[in-house]
VEXDREN-2710 file (C-alpha; in Angstrom, 1 decimal):
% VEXDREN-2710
k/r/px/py/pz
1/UNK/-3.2/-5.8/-25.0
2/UNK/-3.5/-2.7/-23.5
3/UNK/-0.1/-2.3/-21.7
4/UNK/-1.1/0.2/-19.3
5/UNK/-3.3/-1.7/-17.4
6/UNK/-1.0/-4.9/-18.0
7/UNK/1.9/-3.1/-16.6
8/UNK/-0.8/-1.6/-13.5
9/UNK/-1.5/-5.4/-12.7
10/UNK/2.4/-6.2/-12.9
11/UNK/2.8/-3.3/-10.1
12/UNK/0.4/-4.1/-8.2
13/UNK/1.3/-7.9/-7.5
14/UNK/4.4/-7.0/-7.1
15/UNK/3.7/-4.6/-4.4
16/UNK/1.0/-6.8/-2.8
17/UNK/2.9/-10.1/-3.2
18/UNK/-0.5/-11.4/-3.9
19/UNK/-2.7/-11.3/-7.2
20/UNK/-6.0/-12.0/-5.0
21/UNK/-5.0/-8.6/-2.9
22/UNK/-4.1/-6.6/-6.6
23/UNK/-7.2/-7.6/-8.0
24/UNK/-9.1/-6.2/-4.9
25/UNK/-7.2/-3.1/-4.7
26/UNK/-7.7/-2.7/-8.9
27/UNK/-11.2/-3.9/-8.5
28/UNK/-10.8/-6.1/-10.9
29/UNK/-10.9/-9.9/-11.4
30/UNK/-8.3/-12.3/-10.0
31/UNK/-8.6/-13.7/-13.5
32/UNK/-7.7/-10.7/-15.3
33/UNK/-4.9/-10.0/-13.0
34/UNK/-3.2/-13.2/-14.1
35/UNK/-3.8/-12.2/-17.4
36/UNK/-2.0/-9.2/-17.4
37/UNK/1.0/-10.8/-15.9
38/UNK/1.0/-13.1/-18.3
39/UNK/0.1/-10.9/-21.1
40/UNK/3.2/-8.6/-19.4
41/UNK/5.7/-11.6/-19.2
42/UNK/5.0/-12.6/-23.0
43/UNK/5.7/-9.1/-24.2
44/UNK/8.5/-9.1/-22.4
45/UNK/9.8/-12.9/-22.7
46/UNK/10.8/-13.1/-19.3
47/UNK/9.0/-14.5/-16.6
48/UNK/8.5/-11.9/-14.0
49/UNK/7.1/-14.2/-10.4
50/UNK/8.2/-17.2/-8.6
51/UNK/4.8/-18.3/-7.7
52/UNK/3.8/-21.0/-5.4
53/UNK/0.6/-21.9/-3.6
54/UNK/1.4/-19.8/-0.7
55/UNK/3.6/-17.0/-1.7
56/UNK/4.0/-14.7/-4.9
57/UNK/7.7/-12.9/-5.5
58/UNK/9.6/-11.2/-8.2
59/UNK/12.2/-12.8/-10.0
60/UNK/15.7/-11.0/-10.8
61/UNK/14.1/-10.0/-14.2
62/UNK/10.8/-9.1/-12.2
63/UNK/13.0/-7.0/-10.0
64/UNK/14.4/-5.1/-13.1
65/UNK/10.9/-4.8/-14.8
66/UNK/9.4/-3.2/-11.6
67/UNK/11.7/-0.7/-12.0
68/UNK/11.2/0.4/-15.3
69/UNK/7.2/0.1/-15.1
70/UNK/7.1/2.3/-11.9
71/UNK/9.0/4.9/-14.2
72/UNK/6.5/4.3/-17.2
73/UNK/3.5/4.3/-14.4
74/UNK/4.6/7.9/-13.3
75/UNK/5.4/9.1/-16.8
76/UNK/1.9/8.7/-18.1
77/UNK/0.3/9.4/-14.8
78/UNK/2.2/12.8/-14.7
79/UNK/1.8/13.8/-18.6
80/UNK/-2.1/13.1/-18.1
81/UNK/-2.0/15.6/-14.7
82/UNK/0.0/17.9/-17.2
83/UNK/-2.3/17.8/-20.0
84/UNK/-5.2/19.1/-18.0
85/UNK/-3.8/21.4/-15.7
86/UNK/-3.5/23.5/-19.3
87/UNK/-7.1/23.5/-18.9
88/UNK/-6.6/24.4/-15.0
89/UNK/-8.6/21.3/-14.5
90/UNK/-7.4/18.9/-11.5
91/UNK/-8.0/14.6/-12.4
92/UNK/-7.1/11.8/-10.4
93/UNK/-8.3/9.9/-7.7
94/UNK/-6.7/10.6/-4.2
95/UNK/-6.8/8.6/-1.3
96/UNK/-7.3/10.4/2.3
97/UNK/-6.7/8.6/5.5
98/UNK/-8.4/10.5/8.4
99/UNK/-9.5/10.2/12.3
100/UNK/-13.1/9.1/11.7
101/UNK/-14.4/12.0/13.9
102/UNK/-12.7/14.3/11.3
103/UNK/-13.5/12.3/8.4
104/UNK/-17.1/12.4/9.1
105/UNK/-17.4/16.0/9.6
106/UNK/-15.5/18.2/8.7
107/UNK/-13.3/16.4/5.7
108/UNK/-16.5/15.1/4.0
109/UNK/-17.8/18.8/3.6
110/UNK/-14.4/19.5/2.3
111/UNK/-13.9/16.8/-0.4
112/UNK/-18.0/17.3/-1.0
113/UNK/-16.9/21.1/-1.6
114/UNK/-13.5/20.5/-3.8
115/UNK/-15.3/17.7/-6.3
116/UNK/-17.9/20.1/-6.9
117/UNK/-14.6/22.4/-8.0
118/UNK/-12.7/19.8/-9.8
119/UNK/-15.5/17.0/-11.2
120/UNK/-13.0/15.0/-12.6
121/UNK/-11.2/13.9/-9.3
122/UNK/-12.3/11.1/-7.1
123/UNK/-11.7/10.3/-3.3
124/UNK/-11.3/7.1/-1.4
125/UNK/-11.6/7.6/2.2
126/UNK/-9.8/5.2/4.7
127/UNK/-11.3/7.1/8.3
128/UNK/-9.5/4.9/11.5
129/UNK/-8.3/6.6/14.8
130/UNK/-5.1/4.4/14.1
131/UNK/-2.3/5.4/11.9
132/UNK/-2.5/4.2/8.7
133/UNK/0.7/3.0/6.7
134/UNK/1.3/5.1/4.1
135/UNK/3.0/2.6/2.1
136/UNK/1.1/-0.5/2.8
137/UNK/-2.2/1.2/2.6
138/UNK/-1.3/3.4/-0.9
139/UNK/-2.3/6.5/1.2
140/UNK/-1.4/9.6/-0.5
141/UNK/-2.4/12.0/1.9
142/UNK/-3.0/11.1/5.6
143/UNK/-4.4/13.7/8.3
144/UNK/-2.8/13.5/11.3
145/UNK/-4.0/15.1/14.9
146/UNK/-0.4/15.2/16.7
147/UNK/2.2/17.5/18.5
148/UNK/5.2/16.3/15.3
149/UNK/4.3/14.1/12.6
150/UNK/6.8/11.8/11.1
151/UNK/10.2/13.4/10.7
152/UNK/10.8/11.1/7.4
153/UNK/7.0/12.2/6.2
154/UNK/6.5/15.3/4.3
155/UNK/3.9/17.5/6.1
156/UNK/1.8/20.4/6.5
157/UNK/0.0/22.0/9.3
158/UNK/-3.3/22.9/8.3
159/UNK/-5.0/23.6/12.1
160/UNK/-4.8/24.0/15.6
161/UNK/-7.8/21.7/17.4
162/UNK/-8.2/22.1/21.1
163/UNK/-10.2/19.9/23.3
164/UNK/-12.7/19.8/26.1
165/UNK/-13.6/17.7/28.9
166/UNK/-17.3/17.2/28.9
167/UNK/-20.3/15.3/30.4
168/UNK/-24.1/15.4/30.3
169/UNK/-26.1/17.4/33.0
170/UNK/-28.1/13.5/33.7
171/UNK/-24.2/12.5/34.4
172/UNK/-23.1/15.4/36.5
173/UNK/-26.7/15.3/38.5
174/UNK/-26.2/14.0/41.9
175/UNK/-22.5/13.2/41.6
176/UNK/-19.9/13.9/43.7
177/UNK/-18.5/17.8/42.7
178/UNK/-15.5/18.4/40.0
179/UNK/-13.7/21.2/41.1
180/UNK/-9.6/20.3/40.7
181/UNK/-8.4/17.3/37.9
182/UNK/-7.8/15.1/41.4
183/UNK/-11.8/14.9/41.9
184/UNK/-11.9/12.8/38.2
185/UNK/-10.3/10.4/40.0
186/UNK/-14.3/9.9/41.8
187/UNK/-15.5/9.7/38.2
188/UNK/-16.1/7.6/35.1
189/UNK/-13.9/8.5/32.8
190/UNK/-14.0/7.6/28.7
191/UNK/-10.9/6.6/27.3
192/UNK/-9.9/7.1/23.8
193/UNK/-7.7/3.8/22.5
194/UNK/-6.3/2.7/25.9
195/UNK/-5.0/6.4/26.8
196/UNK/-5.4/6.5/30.5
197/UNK/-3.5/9.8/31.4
198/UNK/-5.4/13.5/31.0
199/UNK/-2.7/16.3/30.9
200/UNK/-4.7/19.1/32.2
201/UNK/-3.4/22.5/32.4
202/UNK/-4.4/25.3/35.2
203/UNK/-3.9/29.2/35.5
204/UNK/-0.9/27.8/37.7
205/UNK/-1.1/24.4/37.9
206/UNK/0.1/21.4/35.4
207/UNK/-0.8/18.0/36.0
208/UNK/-0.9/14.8/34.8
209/UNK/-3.8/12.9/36.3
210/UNK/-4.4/8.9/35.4
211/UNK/-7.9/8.0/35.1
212/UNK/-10.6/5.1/35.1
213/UNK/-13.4/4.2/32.8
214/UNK/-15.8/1.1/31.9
215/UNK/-15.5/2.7/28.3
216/UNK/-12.1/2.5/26.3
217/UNK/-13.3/3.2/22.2
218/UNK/-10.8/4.1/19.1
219/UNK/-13.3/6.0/17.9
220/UNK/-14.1/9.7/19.2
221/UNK/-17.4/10.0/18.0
222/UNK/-18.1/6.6/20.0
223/UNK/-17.6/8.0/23.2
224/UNK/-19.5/11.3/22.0
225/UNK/-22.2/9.6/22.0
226/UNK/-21.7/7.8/25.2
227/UNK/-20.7/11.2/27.2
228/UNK/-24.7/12.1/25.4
229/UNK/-26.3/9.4/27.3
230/UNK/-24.7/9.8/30.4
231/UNK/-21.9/7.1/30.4
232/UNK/-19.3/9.7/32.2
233/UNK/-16.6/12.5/31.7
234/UNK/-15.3/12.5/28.3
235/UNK/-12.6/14.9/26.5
236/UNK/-13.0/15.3/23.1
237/UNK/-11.8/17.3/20.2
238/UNK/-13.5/20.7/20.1
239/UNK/-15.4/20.5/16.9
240/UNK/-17.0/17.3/17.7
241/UNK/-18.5/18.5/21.0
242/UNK/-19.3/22.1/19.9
243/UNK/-22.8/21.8/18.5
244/UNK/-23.5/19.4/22.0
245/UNK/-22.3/22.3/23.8
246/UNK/-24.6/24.6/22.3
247/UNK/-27.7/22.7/22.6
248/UNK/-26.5/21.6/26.4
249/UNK/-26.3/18.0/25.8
250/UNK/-23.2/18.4/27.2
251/UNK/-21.7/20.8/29.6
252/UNK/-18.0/21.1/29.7
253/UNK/-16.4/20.3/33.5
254/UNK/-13.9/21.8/35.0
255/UNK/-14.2/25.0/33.3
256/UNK/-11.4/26.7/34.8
257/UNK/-9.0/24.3/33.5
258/UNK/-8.0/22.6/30.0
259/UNK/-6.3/19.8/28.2
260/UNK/-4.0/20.9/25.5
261/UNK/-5.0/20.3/22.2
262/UNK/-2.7/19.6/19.3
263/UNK/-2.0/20.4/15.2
264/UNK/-4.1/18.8/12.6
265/UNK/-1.7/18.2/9.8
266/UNK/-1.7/16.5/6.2
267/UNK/1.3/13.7/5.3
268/UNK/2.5/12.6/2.7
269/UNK/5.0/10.9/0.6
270/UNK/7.1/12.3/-2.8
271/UNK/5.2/10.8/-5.2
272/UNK/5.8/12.7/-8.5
273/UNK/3.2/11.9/-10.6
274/UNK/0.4/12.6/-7.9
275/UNK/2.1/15.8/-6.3
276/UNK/-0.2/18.4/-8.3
277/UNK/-3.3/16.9/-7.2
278/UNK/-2.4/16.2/-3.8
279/UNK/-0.7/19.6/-3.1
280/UNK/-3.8/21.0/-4.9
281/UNK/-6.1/18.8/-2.0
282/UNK/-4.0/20.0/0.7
283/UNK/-3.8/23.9/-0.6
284/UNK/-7.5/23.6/-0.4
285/UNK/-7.7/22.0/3.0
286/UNK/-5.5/24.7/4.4
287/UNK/-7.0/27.9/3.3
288/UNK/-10.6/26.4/4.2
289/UNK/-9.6/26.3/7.5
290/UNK/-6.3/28.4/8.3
291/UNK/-9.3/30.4/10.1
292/UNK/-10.0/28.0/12.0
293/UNK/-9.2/26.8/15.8
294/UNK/-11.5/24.7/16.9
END
């Protein structure tokens, strides 16, 4: 039996309360899940789930197993990050969770430019414009676009990002003018993820305007693409409307004015036996673009 994997399996279940969701996530078969377990519990002689057609849960001696296999887990785990940073070579596989805008763009050059660094690591991406749950979704580093992450979270500010309303010249041709934030009240407006208020900021003027939309997207590079073909006003992060701007596909409105932008910053939990490959990821990260404010 090969224990480490066995004892993987046992973790896994036990954190999914489900050997169907453990497989996935180990990408491995249901089949040798249960095996492991079982494989686990005859090593042991203890018998480490109450299991029933519906639901999957430790037993008091499953309870005190966890325990000790989370310590073995992160003992190996951490003496195998030891053994090559000797070598100063980073291994592991780390799992981001990103805004998809950012995911797309500007964190896929990044990870494209650290794996040809370090070709022993590996990335799986989980991109969303919700907030993934650290826990639940075995994120070890989430990248968050917000004023204050998480107090209980352990974080980093990598980059300021502003924004920028915007709309195509088709859009803007014949419609009424946009001269003060009360005149978007005459206009379509995109919404990101149900957020109808703008917060838009003049040389001497701060307002808080609520608009309207036939578009409402969780996905930033959705309305993007719909400010493109003429849908309406949008306000976007910087760095996914810049190259538009340049080429004029979209022209930013209301140019003596601005919404505030806010932090990028990387999350994460206390995880010992990940910490040198994850604060060796978010090192990166941060000088890459500590020059940047897009």
């Amino acid at each position: 039996m090969d224990k480490i994997t066995a004892i993987q399996s046992f973790v896994e279940v036990a954190r999914c309360g489900s050997f169907t969701k453990a497989a996935a996530n180990l990408e491995l078969s249901r089949l040798q899940v249960t095996r492991h377990v079982q494989d686990i519990e005859q090593w042991l002689s203890l018998r480490l789930f109450h299991r029933t057609t519906r639901k999957v849960s430790l037993t008091n001696q499953g309870e005190e197993a966890l325990s000790y296999c989370k310590q073995i887990l992160s003992t190996v785990l951490d003496l195998q990050s030891r053994a090559h940073s000797h070598n100063n070579e980073l291994v592991g596989t780390i799992r981001v969770a990103a805004p998809i805008g950012i995911g797309q763009n500007m964190l896929f050059d990044a990870i494209e430019e650290f794996v040809a660094i370090h070709p022993n690591t590996q990335f799986q991406l989980v991109l969303s414009d919700r907030l993934s749950q650290l826990v639940d979704e075995r994120i070890d580093i989430a990248l968050r676009y917000t004023h204050q992450p998480d107090e209980q979270l352990i974080a980093r500010k990598l980059m300021f990002i502003n924004t920028v309303m915007c709309a195509s010249p088709d859009y803007l041709a014949g419609k009424s003018n946009l001269t003060t934030p009360q005149d978007l009240l005459q206009h379509n407006c995109l919404l990101h993820s149900g957020s109808s208020t703008w917060h838009i900021l003049g040389e001497n003027s701060d307002e808080k305007i609520t608009v309207k939309g036939n578009l409402n997207a969780n996905d930033m590079s959705v309305l993007r693409k719909a400010a493109i073909r003429g849908m309406g006003v949008a306000n976007l992060p910087y760095h996914l409307a810049q190259e538009d701007l340049e080429t004029k596909q979209l022209v930013k409105v209301l140019p003596n004015y601005a919404t505030p932008g806010n932090h990028l910053w990387a999350v994460y939990l206390s995880r010992n036996y990940q910490q040198n490959l994850v604060r060796a990821f978010i090192d990166f990260l941060a000088q890459r673009w500590q020059q940047q404010i897009l």
